[in-house]
C-alpha positions, -999 to 999 in steps of 0.1 A, spaced: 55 -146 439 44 -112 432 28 -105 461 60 -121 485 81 -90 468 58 -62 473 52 -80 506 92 -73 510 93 -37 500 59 -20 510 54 -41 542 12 -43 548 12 -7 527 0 -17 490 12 11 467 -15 30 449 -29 14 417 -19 -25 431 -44 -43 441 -35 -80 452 -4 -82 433 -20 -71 400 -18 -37 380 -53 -19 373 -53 -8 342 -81 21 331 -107 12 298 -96 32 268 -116 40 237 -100 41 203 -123 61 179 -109 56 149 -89 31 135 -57 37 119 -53 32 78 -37 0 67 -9 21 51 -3 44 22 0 31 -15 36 24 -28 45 17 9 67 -15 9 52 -39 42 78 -59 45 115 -63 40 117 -95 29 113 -108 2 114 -75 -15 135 -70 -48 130 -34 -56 151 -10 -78 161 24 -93 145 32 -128 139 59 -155 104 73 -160 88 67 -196 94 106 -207 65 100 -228 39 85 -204 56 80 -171 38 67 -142 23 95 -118 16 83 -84 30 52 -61 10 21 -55 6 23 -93 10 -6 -118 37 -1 -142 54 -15 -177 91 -18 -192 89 2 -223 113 -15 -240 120 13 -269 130 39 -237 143 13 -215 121 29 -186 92 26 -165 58 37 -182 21 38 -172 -3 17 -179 -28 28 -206 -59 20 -230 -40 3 -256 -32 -22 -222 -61 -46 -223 -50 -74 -232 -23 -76 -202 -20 -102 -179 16 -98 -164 27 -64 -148 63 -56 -147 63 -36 -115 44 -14 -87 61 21 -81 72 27 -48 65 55 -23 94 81 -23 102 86 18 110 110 25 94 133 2 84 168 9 49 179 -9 59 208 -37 25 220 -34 -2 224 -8 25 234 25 7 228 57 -27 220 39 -13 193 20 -27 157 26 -11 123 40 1 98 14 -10 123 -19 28 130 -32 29 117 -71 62 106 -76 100 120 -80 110 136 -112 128 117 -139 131 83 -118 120 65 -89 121 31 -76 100 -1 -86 88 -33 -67 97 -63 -92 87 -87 -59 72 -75 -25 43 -73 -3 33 -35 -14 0 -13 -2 -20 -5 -30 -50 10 -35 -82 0 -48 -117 21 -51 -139 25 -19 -164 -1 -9 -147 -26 -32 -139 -62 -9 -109 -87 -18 -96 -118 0 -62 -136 6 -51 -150 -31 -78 -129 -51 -78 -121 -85 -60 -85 -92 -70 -64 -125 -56 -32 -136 -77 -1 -147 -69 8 -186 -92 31 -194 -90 66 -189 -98 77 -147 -133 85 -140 -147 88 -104 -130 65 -81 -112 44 -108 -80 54 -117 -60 45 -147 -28 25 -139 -52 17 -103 -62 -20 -88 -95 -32 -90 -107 -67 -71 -134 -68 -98 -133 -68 -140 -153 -45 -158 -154 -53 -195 -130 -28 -220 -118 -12 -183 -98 -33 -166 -69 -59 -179 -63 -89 -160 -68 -112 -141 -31 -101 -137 -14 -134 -127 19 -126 -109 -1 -105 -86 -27 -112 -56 -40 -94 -29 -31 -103 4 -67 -97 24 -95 -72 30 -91 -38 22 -95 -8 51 -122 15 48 -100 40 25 -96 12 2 -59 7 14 -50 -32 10 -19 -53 5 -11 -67 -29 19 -92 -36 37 -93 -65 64 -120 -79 83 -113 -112 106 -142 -106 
């Protein structure tokens, strides 16, 4: 059939770049493969119940992909800390501002880095949500998901997912929570979480 219409148009003459009635297509090379996405970033739109909330002013969460808790005293969104171990349930994971312009670093300033708004911000209560977890680390589809409680050191960072539990570290298994496959090469994975 394809050959009958450029048969039609171009006579015996085959344009340029058809040969036979197909396309040729040249081989590409792509170097370097793109990062899963940035942590906070909501995948996809539904199901996703996210919403508005105040920042603990005592010890509010600092960056997005982070797991957070109701403070009920404040009625606001706080960070997760040492005191946390014995947690199993996480109230929420704070979203990635967008758009957000860096307030420090201007042209020299890195992709995905920006902590979070001043004073409030929004929170995933159920979503499928990038987090991020430490370099070299490997999770699969349903694994367990633990938070990091004690204080950051290297690539573990307090409020941070882990796929692994390290004793008086990390809380969890955190059960309203699993990952959703491998992680990228940055440590960039998805994590779902259902608080209904």
């Amino acid at each position: 059939m394809f050959n009958k219409i450029f048969r039609k148009m171009f006579g015996d003459k085959t344009p340029v770049g058809i040969d036979r009635g197909r396309v040729r297509f040249h081989d590409e090379a792509i170097l370097y493969r793109m990062r899963a996405g940035f942590a906070g970033q909501v995948n996809r739109s539904h199901p996703a119940s996210i919403e508005p909330g105040l920042l603990s002013p005592t010890v509010p969460p600092t960056f997005a992909g982070q797991a957070v808790l109701i403070d009920p005293a404040t009625d606001s969104y706080r960070a997760i800390s040492a005191a946390d171990t014995a947690i199993t349930l996480i109230d929420a994971v704070a979203v990635r501002a967008f758009p957000l312009q860096q307030q420090t670093g201007g042209m020299t300033a890195s992709i995905g880095t920006s902590g979070l708004p001043v004073g409030s911000a929004d929170f995933a209560r159920q979503a499928y949500i990038m987090v991020n977890v430490p370099a070299g680390q490997t999770a699969t589809k349903k694994g367990a998901v633990y938070v990091w409680v004690a204080a950051s050191t290297g690539a573990h960072v307090q409020g941070g997912f882990e796929t692994v539990a390290t004793a008086g570290s990390t809380a969890g298994p955190i059960t309203n929570c699993r990952f959703n496959g491998q992680p990228d090469t940055f440590g960039d994975l998805e994590l779902v979480i259902n608080n209904f």
